[in-house]
C-alpha positions in Angstrom: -76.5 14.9 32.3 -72.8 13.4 33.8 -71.1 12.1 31.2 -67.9 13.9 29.6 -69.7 13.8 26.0 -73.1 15.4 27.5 -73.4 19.1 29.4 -76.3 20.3 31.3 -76.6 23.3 29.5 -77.4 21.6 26.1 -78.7 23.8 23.1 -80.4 22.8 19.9 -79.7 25.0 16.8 -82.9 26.0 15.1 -81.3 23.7 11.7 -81.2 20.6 13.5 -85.0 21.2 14.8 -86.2 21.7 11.1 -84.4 18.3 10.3 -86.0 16.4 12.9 -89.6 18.3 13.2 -90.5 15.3 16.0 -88.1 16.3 18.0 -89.1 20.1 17.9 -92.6 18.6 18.9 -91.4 16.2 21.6 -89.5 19.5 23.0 -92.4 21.7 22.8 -94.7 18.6 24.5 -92.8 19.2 27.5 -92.3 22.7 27.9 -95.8 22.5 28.1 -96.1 19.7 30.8 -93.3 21.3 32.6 -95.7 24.5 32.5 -99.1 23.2 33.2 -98.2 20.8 35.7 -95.8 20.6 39.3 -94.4 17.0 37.5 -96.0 14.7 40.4 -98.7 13.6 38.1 -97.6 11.7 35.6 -100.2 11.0 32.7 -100.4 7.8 30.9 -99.7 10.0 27.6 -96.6 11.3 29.2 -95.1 7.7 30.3 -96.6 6.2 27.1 -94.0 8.3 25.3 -91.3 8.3 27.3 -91.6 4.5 26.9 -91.1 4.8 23.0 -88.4 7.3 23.1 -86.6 5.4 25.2 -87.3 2.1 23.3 -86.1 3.4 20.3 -83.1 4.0 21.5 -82.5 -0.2 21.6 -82.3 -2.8 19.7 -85.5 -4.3 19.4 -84.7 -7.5 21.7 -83.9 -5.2 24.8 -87.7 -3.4 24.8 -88.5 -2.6 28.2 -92.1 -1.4 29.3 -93.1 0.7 31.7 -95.6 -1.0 34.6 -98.5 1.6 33.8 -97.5 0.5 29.5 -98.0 -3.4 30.3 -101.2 -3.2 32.3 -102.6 -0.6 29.2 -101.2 -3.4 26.6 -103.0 -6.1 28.4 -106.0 -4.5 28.4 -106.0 -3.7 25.0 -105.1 -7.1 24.0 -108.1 -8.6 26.1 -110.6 -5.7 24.9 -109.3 -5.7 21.5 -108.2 -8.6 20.3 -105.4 -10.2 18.8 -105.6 -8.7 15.4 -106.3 -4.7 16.6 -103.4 -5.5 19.3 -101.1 -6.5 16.2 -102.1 -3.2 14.0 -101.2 -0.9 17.0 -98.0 -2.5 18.1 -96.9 -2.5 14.3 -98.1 1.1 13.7 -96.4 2.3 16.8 -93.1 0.8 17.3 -91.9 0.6 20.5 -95.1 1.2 22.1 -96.7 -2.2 23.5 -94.6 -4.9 23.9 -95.0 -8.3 21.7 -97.8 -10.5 22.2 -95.9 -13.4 23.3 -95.2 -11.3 26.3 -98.8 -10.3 26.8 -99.3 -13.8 27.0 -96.6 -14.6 29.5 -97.9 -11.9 31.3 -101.6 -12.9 31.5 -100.6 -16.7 32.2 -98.7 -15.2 35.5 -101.6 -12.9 36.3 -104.4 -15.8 35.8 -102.1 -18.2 37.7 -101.7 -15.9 40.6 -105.8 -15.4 40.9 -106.1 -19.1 40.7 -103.5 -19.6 43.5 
């Protein structure tokens, strides 16, 4: 971290962790990953939540998805349906993106096989 408000050597007090138990969570996720794994293999989990951390941190109308997050959304929307695609987007915020963009997204795909 560069910025003047933000230091490399950041510590959490054990209050703040108790107010914000996802965040003692999220912490502990990847103290684990760091210690179970060399970092060059990223799993889907691990980008999934990256994606909705990161999301949350926006307004709604800035969303941006990971590659590996669009392809899984897609799928899910084609396997799933409309309706189950729906109940997890609005049960996980910040997780898949809309289904208007699914179906942008598809359109391009199909229109590039057909091509």
């Amino acid at each position: 971290m560069s910025t003047d408000h933000q230091r490399d050597d950041l510590t959490i007090s054990q209050e703040f962790l108790v107010k914000h138990p996802l965040l003692k969570t999220v912490i502990e996720f990847y103290l684990t990953k760091d210690n179970n794994d060399n970092g060059s293999n990223l799993s889907f989990l691990t980008v999934l939540i990256d994606n909705i951390i990161q999301n949350l941190a926006l307004p709604k109308n800035a969303y941006r998805y990971n590659e590996r997050v669009q392809k899984f959304a897609m799928s899910l929307y084609i396997l799933a349906g409309r309706n189950a695609y729906e109940f997890v987007r609005m049960n996980i915020p910040g997780a898949i993106p809309a289904v208007s963009t699914i179906q942008l997204s598809l359109d391009r795909e199909e229109s590039q096989i057909i091509e």
